[in-house]
N, C-alpha and C positions, 0 to 999 in steps of 0.2 A: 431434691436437696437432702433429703432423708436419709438416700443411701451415697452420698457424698459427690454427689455431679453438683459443679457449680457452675449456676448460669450466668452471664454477661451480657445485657441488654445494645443494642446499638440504636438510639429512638433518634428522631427526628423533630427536633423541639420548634423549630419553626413551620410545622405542623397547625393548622387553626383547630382549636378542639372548642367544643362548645359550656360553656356552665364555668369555666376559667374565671378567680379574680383579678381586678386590675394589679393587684398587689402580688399574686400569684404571677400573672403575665411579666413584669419589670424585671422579678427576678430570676427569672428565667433564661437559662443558657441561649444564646444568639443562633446555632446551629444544630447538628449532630453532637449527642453525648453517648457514652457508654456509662451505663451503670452496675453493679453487682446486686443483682435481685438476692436479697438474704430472706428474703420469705413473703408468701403470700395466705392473706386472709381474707375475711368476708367484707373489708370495708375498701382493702387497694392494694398494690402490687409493694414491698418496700424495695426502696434503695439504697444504697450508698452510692455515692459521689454524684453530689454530696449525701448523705442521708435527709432520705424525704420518702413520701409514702403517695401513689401516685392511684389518682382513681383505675379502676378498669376499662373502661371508656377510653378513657385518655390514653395510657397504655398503651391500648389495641390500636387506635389513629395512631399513633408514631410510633407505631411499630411496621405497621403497613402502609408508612408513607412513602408515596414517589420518590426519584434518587433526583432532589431539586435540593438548591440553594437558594437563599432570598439575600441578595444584595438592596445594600439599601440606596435609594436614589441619590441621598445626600454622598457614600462612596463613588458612585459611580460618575456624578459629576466630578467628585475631585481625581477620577483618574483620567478624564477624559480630557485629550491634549489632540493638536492641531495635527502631530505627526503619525497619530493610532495606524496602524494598518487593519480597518477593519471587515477585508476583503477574509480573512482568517476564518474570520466569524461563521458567515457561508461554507467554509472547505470543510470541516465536521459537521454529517448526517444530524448528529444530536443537538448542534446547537440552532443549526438550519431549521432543522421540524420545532424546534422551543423558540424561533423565531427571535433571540436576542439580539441581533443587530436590528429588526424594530421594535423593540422595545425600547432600546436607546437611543435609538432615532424618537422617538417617542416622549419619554424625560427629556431629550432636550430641548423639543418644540413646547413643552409644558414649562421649562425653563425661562426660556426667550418668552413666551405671553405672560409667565411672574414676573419678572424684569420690566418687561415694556408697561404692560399693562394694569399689573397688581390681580390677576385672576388666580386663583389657587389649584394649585397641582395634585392633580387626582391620583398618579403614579407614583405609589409608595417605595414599592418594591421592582425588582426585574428578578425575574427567575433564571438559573442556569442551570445546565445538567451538573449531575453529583456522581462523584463514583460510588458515593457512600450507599450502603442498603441494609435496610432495617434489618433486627433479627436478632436472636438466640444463638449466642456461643457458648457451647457445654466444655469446662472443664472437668476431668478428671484422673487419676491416677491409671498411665497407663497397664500397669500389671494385676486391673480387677476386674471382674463379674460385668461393674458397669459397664467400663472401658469399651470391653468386648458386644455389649448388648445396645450400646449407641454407634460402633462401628457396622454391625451386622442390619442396622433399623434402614428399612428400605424408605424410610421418610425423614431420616436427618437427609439437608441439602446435597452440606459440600464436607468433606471426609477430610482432613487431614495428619 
């Protein structure tokens, strides 16, 4: 940041991190956010968007989280209709191995025994694949010293 590369976080807020307060937790974006990291010190990483100053710990977990989304069961009941095609669900590898057509089979037998029976539904969430993935986007001015020394770096990912 010193010598004018500006990073762009891509974290994963629906990430579980541990030592979170409830009050921290509420307001908390529902999914994937991108932040602009404008500096880091001995107590946490800062951001914008919105400006907030985020532990390190925490950081690193949604930074290296899985490429998942958490739908919440209360959604996916109100998508769920008689005419679903949910043969779909099986024809992509990724959703197959994330096993979300039972999952949803799942919520809705948890459904049907709240309904009948008044038993409480343990199935908060269902997980889907993401395309999203955590990470560091370096901006900078393409005609400088950096430019040239984040394109040549055999450990930035993806080049563009």
């Amino acid at each position: 940041m010193k010598r004018g590369v500006i990073p762009l976080a891509t974290l994963n807020y629906q990430k579980p991190v541990r030592g979170i307060t409830d009050e921290e937790r509420t307001s908390l974006p529902s999914a994937w956010c991108h932040h602009l990291v404008y500096a880091v010190s001995y107590d946490g990483i800062h951001l914008a968007n919105p400006v907030s100053k985020m532990r390190t710990d925490h950081f690193k977990a949604r930074l290296e989280s899985e490429s998942v989304i958490l739908i919440s069961r209360d959604e996916v009941l109100g998508r769920l209709q008689s005419d679903l095609d949910f043969d779909i669900l099986d024809s992509k590898p990724e959703w197959k191995q994330m096993n979300v057509l039972g999952q949803i089979e799942v919520v809705q037998r948890e459904e049907t025994r709240r309904m009948n029976l008044q038993i409480p539904c343990g199935m908060k969430y269902i997980a889907i694949p993401s395309t999203m993935i955590g990470g560091i986007t370096l901006f900078t001015h393409k005609d400088t010293e950096n430019h040239k020394a984040i394109m040549s770096s055999e450990e930035v990912f993806l080049k563009v």
